[in-house]
N, C-alpha and C positions, 0 to 999 in steps of 0.2 A: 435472422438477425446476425452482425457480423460479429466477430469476436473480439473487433476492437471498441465495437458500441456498448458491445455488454459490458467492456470492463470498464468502460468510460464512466457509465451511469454503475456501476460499482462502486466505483471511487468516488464519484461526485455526489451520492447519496449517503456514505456512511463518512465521508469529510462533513458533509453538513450535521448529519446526525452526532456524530463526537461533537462538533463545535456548540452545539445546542448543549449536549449534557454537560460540556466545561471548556467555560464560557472565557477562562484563564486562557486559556490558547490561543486564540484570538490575538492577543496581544505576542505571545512567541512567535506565532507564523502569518504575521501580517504582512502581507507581500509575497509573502512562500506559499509552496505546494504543501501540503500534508502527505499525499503520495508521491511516487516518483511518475515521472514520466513514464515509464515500461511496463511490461507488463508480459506472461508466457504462458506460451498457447500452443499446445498438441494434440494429435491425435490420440487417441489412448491405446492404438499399436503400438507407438513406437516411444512409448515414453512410462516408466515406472516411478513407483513413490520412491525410489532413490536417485533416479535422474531430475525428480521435479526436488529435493531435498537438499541435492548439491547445488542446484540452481539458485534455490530460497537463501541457501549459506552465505552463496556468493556474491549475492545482493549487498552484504552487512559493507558500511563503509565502518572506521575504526572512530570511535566514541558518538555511534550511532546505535551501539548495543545493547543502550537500556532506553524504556521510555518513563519518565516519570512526569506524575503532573502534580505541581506544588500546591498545595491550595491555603 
């Protein structure tokens, strides 16, 4: 299977799964994505939990740093 399938039905199964346990959110990201678009895939030669670490960092956009859910 390809590696952009698996993350597809990664994201698409644990977006549904959150929505179901709060049911609030629905309404925040109605029209939106839950995840991003992207996603990072290597081999595990050529790649360490400090290269995948800087990577995950560098995702953050600026007051996308906390997630809270109001209830």
């Amino acid at each position: 299977m390809a590696p952009a399938k698996v993350n597809q039905y990664i994201k698409g199964r644990s977006s549904r799964l959150i929505h179901e346990e709060f049911p609030q959110l629905k309404k925040k990201y109605w029209g939106q994505h839950l995840w991003a678009r992207g996603y990072f895939c290597a081999t595990v030669g050529s790649v360490n939990e400090e290269t995948i670490r800087r990577y995950i960092e560098g995702q953050q956009v600026e007051g996308d740093d906390v997630f809270e859910i109001e209830e």
